[in-house]
ZAMARMAR-348502 format. One record per residue (C-alpha): residue number from 0; residue in one letter; x, y, z. Coordinates in steps of 0.1 Angstrom, whole numbers. Last residue first. Example, Ala and Ser with C-alpha at 12.3 -4.5 7.8 and 13.67 -1.06 7.14 Angstrom:
2
+-----+---+-------+-------+-------+
!   k ! r !     x !     y !     z !
+-----+---+-------+-------+-------+
!   1 ! s !   137 !   -11 !    71 !
!   0 ! a !   123 !   -45 !    78 !
+-----+---+-------+-------+-------+
//
This chain:
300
+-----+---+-------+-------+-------+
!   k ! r !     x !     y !     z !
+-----+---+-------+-------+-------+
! 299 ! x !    39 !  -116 !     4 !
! 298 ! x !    60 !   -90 !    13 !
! 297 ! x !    87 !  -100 !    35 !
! 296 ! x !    97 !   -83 !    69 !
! 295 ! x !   137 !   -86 !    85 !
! 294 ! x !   138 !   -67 !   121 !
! 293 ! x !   176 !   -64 !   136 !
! 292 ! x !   174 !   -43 !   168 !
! 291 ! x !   192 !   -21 !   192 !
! 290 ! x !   176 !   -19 !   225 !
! 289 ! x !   173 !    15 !   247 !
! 288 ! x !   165 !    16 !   284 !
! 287 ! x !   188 !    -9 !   297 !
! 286 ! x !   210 !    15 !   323 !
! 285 ! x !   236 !    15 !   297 !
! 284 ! x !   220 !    16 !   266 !
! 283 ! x !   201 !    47 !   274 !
! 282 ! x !   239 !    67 !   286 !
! 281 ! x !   251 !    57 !   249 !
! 280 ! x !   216 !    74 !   235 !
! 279 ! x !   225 !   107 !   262 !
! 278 ! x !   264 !   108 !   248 !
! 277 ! x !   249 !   103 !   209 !
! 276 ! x !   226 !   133 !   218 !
! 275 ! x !   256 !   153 !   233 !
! 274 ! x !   271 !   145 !   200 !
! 273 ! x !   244 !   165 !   181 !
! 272 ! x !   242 !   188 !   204 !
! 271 ! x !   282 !   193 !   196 !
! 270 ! x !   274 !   196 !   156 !
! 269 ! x !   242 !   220 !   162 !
! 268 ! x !   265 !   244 !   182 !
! 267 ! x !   292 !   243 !   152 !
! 266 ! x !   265 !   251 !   132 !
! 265 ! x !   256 !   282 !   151 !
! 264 ! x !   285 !   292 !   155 !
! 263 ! x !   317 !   306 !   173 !
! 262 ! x !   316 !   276 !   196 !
! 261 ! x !   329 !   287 !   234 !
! 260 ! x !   298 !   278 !   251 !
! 259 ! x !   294 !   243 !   232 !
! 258 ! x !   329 !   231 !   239 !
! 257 ! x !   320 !   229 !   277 !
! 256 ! x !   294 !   214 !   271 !
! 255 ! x !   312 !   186 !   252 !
! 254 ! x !   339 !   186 !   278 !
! 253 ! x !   312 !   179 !   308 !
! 252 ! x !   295 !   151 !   286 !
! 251 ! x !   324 !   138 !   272 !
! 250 ! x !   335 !   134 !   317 !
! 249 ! x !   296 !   123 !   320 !
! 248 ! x !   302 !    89 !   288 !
! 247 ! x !   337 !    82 !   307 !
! 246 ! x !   318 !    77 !   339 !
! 245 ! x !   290 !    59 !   328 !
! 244 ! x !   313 !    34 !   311 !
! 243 ! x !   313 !    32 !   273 !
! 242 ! x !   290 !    15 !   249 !
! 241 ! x !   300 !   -15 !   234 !
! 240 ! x !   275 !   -28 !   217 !
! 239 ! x !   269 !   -64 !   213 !
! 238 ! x !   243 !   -68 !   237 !
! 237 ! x !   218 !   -52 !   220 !
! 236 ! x !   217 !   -68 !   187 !
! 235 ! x !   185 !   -81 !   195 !
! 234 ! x !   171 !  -104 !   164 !
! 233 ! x !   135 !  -102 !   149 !
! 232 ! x !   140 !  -123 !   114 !
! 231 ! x !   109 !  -134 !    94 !
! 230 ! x !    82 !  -109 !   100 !
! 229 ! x !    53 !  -108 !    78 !
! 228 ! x !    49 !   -76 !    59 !
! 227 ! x !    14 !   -61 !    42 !
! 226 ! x !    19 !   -21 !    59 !
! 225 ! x !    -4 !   -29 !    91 !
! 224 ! x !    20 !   -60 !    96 !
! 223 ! x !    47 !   -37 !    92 !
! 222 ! x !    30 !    -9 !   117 !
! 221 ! x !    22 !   -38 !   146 !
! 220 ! x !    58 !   -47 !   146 !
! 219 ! x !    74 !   -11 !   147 !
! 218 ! x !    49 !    -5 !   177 !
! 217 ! x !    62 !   -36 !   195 !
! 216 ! x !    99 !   -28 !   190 !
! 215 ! x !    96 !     8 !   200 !
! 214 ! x !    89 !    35 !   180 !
! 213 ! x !   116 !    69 !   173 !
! 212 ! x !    98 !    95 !   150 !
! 211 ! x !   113 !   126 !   158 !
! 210 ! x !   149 !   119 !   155 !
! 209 ! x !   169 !   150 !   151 !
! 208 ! x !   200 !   137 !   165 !
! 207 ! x !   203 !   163 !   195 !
! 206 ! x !   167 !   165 !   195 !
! 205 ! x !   159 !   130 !   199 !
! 204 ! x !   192 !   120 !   220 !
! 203 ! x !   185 !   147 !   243 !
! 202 ! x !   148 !   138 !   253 !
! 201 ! x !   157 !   102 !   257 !
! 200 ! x !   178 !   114 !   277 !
! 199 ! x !   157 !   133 !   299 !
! 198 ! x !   135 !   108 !   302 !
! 197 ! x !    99 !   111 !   292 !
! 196 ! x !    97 !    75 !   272 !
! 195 ! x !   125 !    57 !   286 !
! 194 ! x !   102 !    31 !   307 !
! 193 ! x !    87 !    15 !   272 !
! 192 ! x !   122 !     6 !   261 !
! 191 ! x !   133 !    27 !   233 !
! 190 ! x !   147 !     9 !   199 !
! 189 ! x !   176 !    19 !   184 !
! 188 ! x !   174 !    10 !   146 !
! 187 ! x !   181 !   -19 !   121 !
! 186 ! x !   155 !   -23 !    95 !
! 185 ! x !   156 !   -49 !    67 !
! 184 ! x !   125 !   -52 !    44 !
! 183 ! x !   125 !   -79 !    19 !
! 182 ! x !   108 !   -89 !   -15 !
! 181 ! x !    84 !  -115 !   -18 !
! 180 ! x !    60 !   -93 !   -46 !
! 179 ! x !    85 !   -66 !   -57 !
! 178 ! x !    89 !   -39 !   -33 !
! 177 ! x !    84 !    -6 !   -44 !
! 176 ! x !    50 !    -1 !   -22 !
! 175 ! x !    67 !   -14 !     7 !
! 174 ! x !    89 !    21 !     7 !
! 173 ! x !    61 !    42 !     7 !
! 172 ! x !    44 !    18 !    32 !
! 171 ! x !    72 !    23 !    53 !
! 170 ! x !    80 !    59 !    52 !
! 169 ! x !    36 !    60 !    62 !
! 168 ! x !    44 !    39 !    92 !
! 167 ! x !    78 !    62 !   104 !
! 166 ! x !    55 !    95 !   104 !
! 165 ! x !    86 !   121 !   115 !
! 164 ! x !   108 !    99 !    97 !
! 163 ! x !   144 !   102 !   116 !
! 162 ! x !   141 !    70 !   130 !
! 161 ! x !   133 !    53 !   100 !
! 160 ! x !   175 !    59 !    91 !
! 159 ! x !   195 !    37 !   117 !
! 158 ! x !   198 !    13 !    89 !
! 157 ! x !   170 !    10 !    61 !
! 156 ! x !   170 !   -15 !    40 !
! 155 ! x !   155 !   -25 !    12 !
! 154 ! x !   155 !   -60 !   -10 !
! 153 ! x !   140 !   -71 !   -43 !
! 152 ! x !   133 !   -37 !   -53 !
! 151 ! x !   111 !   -29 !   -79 !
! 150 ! x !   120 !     1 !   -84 !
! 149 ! x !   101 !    31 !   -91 !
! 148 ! x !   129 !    56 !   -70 !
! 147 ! x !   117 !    65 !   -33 !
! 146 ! x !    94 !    93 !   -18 !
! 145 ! x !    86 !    89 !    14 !
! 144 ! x !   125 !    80 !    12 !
! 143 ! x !   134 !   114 !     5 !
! 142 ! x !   160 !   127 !   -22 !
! 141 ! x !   193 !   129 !   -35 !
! 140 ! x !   204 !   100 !   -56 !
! 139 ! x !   229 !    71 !   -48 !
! 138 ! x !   238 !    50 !   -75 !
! 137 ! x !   261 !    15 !   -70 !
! 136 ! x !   261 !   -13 !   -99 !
! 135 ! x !   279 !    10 !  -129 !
! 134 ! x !   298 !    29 !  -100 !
! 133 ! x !   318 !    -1 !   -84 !
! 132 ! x !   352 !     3 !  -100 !
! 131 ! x !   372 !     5 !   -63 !
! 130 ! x !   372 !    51 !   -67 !
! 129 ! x !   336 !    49 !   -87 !
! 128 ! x !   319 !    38 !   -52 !
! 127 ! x !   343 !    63 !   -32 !
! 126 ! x !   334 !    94 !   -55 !
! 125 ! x !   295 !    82 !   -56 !
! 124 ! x !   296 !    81 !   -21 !
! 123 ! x !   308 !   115 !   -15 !
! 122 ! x !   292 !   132 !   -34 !
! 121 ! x !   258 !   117 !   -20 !
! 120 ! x !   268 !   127 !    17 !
! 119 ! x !   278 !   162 !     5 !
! 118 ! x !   246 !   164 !   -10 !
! 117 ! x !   227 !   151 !    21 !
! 116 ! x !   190 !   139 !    19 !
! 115 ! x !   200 !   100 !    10 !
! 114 ! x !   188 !    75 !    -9 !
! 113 ! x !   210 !    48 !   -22 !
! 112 ! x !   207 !    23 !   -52 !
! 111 ! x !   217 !   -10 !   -52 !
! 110 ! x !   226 !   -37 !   -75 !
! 109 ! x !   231 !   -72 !   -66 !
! 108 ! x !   257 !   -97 !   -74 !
! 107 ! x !   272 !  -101 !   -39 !
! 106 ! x !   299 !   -96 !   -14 !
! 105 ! x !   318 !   -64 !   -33 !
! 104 ! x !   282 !   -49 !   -34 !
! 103 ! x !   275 !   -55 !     2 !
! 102 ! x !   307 !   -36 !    14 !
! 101 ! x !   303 !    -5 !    -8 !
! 100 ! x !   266 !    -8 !    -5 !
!  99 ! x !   268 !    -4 !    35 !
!  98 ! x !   295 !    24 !    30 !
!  97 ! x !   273 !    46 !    10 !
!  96 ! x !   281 !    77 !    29 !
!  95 ! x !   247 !    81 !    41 !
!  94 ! x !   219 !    52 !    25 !
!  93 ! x !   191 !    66 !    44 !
!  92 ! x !   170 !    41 !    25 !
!  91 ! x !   195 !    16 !     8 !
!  90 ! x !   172 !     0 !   -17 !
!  89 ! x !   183 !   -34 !   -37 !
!  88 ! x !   181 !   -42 !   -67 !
!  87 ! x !   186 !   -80 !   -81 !
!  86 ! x !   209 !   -98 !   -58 !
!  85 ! x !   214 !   -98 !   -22 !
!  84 ! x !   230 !  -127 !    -4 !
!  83 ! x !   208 !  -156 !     7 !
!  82 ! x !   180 !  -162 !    31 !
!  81 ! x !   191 !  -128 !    45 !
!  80 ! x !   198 !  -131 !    86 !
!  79 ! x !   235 !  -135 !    75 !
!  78 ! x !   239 !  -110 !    55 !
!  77 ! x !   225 !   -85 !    80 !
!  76 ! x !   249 !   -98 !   108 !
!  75 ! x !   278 !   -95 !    87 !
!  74 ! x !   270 !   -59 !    77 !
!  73 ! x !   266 !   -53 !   108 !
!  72 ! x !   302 !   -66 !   117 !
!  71 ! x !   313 !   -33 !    99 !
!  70 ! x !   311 !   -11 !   122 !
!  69 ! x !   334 !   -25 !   143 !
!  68 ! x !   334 !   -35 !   176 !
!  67 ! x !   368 !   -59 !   189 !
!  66 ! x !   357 !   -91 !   197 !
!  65 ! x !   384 !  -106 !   184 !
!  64 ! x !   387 !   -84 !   150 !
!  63 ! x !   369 !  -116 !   131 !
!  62 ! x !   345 !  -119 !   162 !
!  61 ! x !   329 !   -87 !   158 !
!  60 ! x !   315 !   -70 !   187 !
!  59 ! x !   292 !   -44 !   173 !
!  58 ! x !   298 !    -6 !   161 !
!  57 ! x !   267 !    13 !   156 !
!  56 ! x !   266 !    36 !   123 !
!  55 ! x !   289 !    55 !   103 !
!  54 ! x !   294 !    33 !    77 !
!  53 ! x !   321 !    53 !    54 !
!  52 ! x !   347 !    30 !    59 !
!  51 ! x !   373 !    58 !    71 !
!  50 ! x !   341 !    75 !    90 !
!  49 ! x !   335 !    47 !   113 !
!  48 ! x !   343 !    63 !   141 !
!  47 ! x !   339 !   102 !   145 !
!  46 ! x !   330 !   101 !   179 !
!  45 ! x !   350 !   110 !   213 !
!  44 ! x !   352 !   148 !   208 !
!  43 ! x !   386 !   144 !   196 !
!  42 ! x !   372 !   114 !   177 !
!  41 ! x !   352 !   142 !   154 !
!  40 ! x !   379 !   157 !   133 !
!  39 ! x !   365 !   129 !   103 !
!  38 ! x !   327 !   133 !   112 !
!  37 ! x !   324 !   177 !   105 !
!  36 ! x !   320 !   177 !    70 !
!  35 ! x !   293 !   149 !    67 !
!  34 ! x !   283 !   159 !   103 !
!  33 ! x !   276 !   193 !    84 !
!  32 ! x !   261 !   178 !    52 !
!  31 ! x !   235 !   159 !    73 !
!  30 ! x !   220 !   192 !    92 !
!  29 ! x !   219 !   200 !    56 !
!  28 ! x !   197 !   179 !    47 !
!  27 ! x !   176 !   176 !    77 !
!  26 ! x !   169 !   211 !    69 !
!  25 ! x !   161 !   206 !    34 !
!  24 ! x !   138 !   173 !    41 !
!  23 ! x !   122 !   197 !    73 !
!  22 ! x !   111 !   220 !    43 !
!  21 ! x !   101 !   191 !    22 !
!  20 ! x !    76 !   180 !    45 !
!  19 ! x !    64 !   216 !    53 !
!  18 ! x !    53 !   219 !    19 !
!  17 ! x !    42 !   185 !    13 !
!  16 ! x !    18 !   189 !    47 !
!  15 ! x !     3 !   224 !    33 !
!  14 ! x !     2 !   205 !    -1 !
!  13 ! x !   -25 !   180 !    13 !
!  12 ! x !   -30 !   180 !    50 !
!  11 ! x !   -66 !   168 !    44 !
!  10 ! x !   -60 !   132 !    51 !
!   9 ! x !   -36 !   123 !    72 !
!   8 ! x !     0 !   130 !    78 !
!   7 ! x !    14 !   106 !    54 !
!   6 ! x !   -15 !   122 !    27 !
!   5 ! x !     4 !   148 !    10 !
!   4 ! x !    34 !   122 !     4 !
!   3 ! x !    15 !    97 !    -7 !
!   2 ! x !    12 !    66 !    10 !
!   1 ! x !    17 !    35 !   -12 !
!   0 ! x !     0 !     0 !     0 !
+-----+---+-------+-------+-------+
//
């Protein structure tokens, strides 16, 4: 079932909703292009990591580095909960640097295309996709995955990405919509327990990261049955994060604050709330408020 973009908030909305829709898309966009820019100096801030493989999302334990997290065991984990590895298209919704289809590409036959709201983002993964001769099966295009590319896909997914939909069912359905008839849905996001809705960091970790939309693991079952999926893989990745010591993660805190009154700008304001987000979501995982979870859906 396709939701159009004027009718995700509801009906009546129409071209007032579109309108503001692609406003927040420009904002997010560029909120994007500034980590872009900004990710590489990062680790003196304590983040940053990731960047050289251009996956900048949650490192896991990884058994081939000896239990060392990296950010690419996920891609491991995902592979392995596919019944085999991708092939026909496949949609990366929130696709970042590209660094998922970099390493995915070079480990199947498929061909993928990228969604992403950041220019700089997009640049840049089309420069390291053509740099290891992978630009004839990897494209990433600028734009919103309300609103993705015709497809049909045989696989999407959609990695730390639905939680910055501000109407996460409707992003589904658009994205069901282009799947072909058994194709997959991956999603791997945080997931808040029940008891961290109105804590403070919760709080910080939405704003900071401009996440709007963040469900829990119940409500992101209910809304793929509701969009035509039957789950096949539910898997809690939880427990292999690493995140750091309370102690470590309030001494960042107190530096990053610190940071934040001096910063000359704006943006640069933006960039350090952003980190004092990921402080609060590292602080959730520690007292067992926040899971981190591997949902597969088919369409059948």
């Amino acid at each position: 079932m396709e939701v159009p973009l004027e009718e995700a908030a509801g009906a009546g909305e129409g071209p007032r909703y579109a309108s503001t829709a692609a406003a927040r898309g420009a904002a997010l966009g560029g909120y994007y292009d500034r980590l872009a820019q900004w990710t590489a100096s990062a680790r003196r801030f304590g983040y940053g990591g990731g960047h050289d493989k251009l996956a900048v999302h949650r490192a896991l334990a990884d058994p081939r580095a000896g239990g060392r997290p990296t950010v690419t065991r996920l891609h491991d984990v995902l592979l392995a909960a596919l019944p085999a590895p991708p092939s026909g298209h496949v949609l990366d919704a929130g696709c970042g640097l590209g660094g998922t289809m970099l390493d995915l590409a070079q480990r199947s036959s498929a061909r993928f295309t990228g969604l992403t709201l950041s220019e700089r983002q997009a640049a840049v993964g089309r420069a390291a996709a053509a740099k290891v001769g992978l630009a004839d099966r990897i494209g990433i295009e600028v734009g919103s995955y309300d609103s993705p590319p015709q497809g049909p896909f045989d696989l999407a997914i959609a990695i730390e990405s639905l939680a910055h939909s501000p109407h996460p069912e409707s992003s589904i359905g658009a994205i069901v919509a282009r799947l072909a008839p058994g194709g997959r849905l991956a999603i791997v996001d945080d997931m808040p327990e029940p008891r961290a809705r109105g804590t403070l960091d919760l709080e910080l970790f939405q704003s900071g990261w401009r996440v709007p939309g963040l469900v829990g693991a119940a409500e992101l079952d209910a809304m793929l049955a509701r969009c035509g999926l039957a789950i096949v893989v539910h898997r809690d990745l939880t427990d292999e994060l690493r995140p750091r010591t309370l102690a470590r993660i309030a001494t960042l805190e107190t530096l990053n604050r610190a940071l934040h009154r001096l910063a000359p700008s704006a943006g640069l304001r933006g960039l350090l709330d952003s980190y004092h987000g990921g402080l609060a979501l590292e602080r959730l995982y520690r007292c067992a408020l926040m899971r981190y979870r591997l949902v597969v859906a088919e369409r059948r």
